[in-house]
C-alpha positions as CSV (number, residue, x, y, z in Angstrom):
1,X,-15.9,-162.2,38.7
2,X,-12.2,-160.6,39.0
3,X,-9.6,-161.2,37.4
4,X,-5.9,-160.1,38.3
5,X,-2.9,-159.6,36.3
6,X,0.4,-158.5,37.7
7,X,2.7,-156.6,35.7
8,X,6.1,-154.8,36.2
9,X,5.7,-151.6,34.2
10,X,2.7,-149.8,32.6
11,X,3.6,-150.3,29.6
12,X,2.5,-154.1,30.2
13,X,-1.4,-152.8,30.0
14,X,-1.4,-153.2,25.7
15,X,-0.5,-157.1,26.3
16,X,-2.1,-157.8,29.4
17,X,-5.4,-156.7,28.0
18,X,-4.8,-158.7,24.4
19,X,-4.4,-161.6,27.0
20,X,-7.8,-161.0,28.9
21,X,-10.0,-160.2,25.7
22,X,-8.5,-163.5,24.0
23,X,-9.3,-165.5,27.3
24,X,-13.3,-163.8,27.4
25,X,-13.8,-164.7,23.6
26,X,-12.2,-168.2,24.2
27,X,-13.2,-169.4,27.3
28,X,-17.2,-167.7,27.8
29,X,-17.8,-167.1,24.3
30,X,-18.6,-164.0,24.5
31,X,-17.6,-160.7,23.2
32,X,-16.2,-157.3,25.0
33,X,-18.6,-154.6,24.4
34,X,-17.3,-151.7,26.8
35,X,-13.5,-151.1,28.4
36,X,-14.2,-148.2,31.6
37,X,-10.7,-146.8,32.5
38,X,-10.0,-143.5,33.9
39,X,-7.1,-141.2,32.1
40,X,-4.3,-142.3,33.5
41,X,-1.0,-142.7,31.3
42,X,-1.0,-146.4,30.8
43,X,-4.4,-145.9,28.8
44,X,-4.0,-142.9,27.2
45,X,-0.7,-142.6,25.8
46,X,0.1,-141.9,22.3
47,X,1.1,-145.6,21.4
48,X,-2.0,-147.2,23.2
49,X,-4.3,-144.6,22.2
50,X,-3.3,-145.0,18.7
51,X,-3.5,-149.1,19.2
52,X,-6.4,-149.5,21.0
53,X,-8.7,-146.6,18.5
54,X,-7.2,-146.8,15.4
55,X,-6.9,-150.3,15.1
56,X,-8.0,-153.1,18.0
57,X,-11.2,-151.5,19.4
58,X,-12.7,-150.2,15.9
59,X,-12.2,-153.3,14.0
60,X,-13.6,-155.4,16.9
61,X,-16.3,-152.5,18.0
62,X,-15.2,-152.6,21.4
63,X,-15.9,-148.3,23.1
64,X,-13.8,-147.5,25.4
65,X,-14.7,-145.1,28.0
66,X,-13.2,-142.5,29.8
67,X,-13.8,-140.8,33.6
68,X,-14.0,-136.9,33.5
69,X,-10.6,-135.4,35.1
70,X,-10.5,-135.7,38.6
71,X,-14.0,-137.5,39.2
72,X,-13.2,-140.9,40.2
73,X,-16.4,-141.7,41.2
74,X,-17.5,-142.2,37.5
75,X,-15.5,-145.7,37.7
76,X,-16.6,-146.3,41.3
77,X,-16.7,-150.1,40.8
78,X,-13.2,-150.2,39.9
79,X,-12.3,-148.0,42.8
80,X,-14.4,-149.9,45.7
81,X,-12.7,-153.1,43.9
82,X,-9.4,-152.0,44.1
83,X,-10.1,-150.9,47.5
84,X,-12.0,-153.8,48.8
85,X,-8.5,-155.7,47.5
86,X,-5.9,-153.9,49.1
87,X,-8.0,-154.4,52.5
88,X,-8.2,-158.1,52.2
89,X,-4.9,-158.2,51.5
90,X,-3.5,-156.0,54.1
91,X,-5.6,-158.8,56.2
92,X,-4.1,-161.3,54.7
93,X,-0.4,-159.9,55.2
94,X,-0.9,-159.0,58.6
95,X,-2.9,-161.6,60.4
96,X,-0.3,-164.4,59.0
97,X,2.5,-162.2,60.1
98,X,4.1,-162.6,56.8
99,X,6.5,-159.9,55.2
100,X,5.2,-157.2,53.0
101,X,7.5,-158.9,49.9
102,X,4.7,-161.4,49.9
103,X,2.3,-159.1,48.4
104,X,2.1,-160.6,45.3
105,X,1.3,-163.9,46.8
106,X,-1.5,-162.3,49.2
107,X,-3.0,-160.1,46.5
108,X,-3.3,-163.1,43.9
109,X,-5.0,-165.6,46.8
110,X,-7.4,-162.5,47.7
111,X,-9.1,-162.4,44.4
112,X,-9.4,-166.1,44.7
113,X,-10.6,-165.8,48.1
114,X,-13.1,-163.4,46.6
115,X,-14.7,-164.9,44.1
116,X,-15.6,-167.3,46.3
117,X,-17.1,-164.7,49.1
118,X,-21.1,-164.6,49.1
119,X,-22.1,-161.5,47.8
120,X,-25.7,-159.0,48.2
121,X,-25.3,-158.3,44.5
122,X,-25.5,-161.6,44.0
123,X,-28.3,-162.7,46.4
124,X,-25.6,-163.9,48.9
125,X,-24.7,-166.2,46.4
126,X,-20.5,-166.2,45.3
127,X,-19.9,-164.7,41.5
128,X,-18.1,-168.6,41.0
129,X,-21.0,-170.1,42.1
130,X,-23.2,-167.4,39.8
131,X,-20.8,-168.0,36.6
132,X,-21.0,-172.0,37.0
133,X,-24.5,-171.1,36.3
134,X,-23.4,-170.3,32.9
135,X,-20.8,-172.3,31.6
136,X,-18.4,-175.2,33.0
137,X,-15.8,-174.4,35.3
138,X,-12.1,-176.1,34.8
139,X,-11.9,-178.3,38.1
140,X,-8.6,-176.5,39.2
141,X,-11.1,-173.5,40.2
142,X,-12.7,-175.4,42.5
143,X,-9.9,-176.2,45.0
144,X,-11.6,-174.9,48.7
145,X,-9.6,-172.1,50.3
146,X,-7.3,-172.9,52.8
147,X,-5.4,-170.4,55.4
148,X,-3.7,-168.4,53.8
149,X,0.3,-168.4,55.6
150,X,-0.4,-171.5,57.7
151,X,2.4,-173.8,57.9
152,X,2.6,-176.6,55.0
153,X,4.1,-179.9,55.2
154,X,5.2,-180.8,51.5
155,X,6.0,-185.0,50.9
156,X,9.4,-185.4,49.2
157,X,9.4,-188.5,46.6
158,X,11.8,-191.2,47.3
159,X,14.0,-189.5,43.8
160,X,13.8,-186.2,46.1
161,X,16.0,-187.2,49.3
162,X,17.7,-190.0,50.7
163,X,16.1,-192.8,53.1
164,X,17.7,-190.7,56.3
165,X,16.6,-187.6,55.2
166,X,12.8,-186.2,56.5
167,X,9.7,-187.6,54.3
168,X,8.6,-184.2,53.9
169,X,10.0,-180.3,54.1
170,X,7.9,-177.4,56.2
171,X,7.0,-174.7,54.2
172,X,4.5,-171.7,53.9
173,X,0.9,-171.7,52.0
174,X,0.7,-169.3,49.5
175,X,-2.4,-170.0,47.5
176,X,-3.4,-171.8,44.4
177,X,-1.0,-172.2,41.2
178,X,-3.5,-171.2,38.2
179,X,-2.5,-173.5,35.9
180,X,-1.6,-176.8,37.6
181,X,-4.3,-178.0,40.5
182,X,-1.8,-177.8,43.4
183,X,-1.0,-175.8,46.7
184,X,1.7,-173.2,46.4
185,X,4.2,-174.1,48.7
186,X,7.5,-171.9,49.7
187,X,10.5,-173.3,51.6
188,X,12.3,-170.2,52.5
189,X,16.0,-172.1,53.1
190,X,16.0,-173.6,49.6
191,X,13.8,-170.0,48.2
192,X,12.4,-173.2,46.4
193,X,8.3,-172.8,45.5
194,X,6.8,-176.5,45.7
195,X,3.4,-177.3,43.6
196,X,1.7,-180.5,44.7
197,X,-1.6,-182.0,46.3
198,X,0.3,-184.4,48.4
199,X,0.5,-181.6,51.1
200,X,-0.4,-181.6,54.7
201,X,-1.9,-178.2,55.9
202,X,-1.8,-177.4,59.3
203,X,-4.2,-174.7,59.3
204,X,-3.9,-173.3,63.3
205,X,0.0,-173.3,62.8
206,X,1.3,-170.2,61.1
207,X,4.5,-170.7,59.3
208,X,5.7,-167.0,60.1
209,X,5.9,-166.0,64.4
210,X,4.3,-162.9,65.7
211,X,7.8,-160.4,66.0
212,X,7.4,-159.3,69.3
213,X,7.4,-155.0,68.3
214,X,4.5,-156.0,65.6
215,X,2.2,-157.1,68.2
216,X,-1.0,-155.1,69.4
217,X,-1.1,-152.5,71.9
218,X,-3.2,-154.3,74.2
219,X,-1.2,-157.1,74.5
220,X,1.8,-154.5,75.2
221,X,0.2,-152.9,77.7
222,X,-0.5,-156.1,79.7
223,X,3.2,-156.9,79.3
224,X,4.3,-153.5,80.9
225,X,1.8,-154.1,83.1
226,X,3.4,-157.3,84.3
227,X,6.7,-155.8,84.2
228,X,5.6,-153.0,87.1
229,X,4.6,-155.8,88.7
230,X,7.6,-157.2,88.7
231,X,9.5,-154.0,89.3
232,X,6.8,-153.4,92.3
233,X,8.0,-156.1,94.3
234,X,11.9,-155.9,93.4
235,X,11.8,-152.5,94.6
236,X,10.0,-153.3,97.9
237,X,12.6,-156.5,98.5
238,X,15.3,-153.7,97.7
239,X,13.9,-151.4,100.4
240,X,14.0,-154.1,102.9
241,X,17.4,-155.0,102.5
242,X,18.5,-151.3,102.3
243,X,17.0,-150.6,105.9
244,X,18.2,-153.7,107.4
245,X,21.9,-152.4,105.9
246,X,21.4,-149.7,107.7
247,X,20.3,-150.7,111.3
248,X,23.3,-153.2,111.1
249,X,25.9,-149.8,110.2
250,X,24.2,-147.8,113.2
C-alpha cells in the first residue's frame, strides 16, 4: 500500500511521520520495525537526528536506515514509487486538460488510483484487495474510481438556493475526500470545494477544454494542412481574377 502526505516545508517530516506510525500501530496493529530514507536534510538534520535516535526510534526500537551518498539505487522502491507517481500524475493533469495548480488534487487521487491497480508483485491482484485480506477496510476506501477531471453535476438542497435558481451547480471531479465518503467537487466561480454522494458524474465530459496551443502535433499538422488547402484554392481564385483584370486593361 501507499500512503501520501503533503506538506509545505521539510521541516513537516518530524510530525508527519509521528502521524503515520500512530495510524500503523492503531489502525493494523502492528509495529514499525525499519524507516529506509536516503540523507537528505529533512532526515538528517541536527533536530531530527537528535529526535528520531536519541529519543523516538530507541525507545520504540524502530532502525532507521540510511542510502550511501550518491547511490540512490539502495532505496530503489522509493525511487520507482515516486516515479511511477509523478507519471500517473502528469497523466492525470494532462489528459483532463486541467492546470498544473491542481497537482495536489491529481497526486492525492493517483495514489488512490494506485492502490487499486492490479499488480505482478501481487499476483495481479490490487495491494487494497491484498490488505482486506488482513484486516477490515473502513467503507469510505472502497468508493470505485471515477474520471479523474470529468465534469460533475453537484445537487443544491432546497436551504442552498432559491426555487428559480438551477437544482444543481457544474463543477470539476477531483477525487475522494479521506475522511468523509463523498466526491470532491470544485466550482471554480464560487472557488467553493463541494463534498457529497448526491453527485451526477458525467464521465465522457471533461470539465476543463483542450486550449487550442496545448493540443498534439498531429492534430496541428492536419489543421495546417487544411489551412494550405484553403490557401490553395484562394490563391488559384486570386489568379483568375488577376488575369481577367488584366485582359479587360489591355
Amino acid at each position: 500500500m501507499t500512503w501520501l502526505y503533503t506538506m509545505r516545508h521539510k521541516s513537516d517530516v518530524r510530525n508527519i511521520f509521528l502521524i503515520f506510525y500512530r495510524m500503523v500501530c492503531t489502525q493494523f496493529s502492528l509495529p514499525v520495525k525499519i524507516i529506509r530514507s536516503d540523507n537528505g536534510g529533512e532526515y538528517l538534520n541536527s533536530e531530527l537526528l537528535s529526535f528520531f535516535q536519541n529519543n523516538f526510534f530507541q525507545n520504540n526500537g524502530i532502525l532507521h536506515e540510511t542510502t550511501c551518498p550518491r547511490t540512490p539505487q539502495q532505496n530503489g522502491v522509493a525511487e520507482r514509487k515516486n516515479r511511477h507517481i509523478l507519471e500517473t500524475t502528469r497523466a492525470l493533469l494532462i489528459g483532463a486538460h486541467i492546470p498544473q495548480h491542481y497537482w495536489i488534487d491529481a497526486v492525492t487521487y493517483d495514489v488512490y488510483l494506485i492502490n487499486r491497480m492490479p499488480s505482478q508483485v501481487l499476483s495481479f491482484s490490487t495491494p487494497l484487495q491484498t490488505l482486506t485480506q488482513h484486516i477490515q477496510i473502513p467503507s469510505l476506501l472502497h468508493l470505485e474510481p471515477r474520471v479523474f477531471g470529468c465534469a460533475a453535476y453537484v445537487h443544491l438542497q432546497k436551504t442552498q438556493r432559491t426555487k428559480l435558481e438551477p437544482c444543481a451547480v457544474r463543477c470539476v471531479f477531483l477525487g475522494f475526500n479521506p475522511h468523509q465518503k463523498g466526491y470532491r467537487c470544485y466550482h471554480s466561480s464560487s472557488r467553493q470545494m463541494h463534498v457529497s454522494m448526491d453527485v451526477t458524474l458525467s464521465e465522457t465530459e471533461y470539465f476543463f477544454h483542450m486550449n487550442p496551443s496545448t493540443s498534439s502535433p498531429q492534430g496541428e499538422l492536419q489543421y495546417d494542412a487544411y489551412n494550405w488547402i484553403d490557401l490553395q484554392s484562394d490563391s488559384g481564385e486570386g489568379n483568375t481574377d488577376s488575369g481577367e483584370r488584366n485582359k479587360e486593361q489591355q
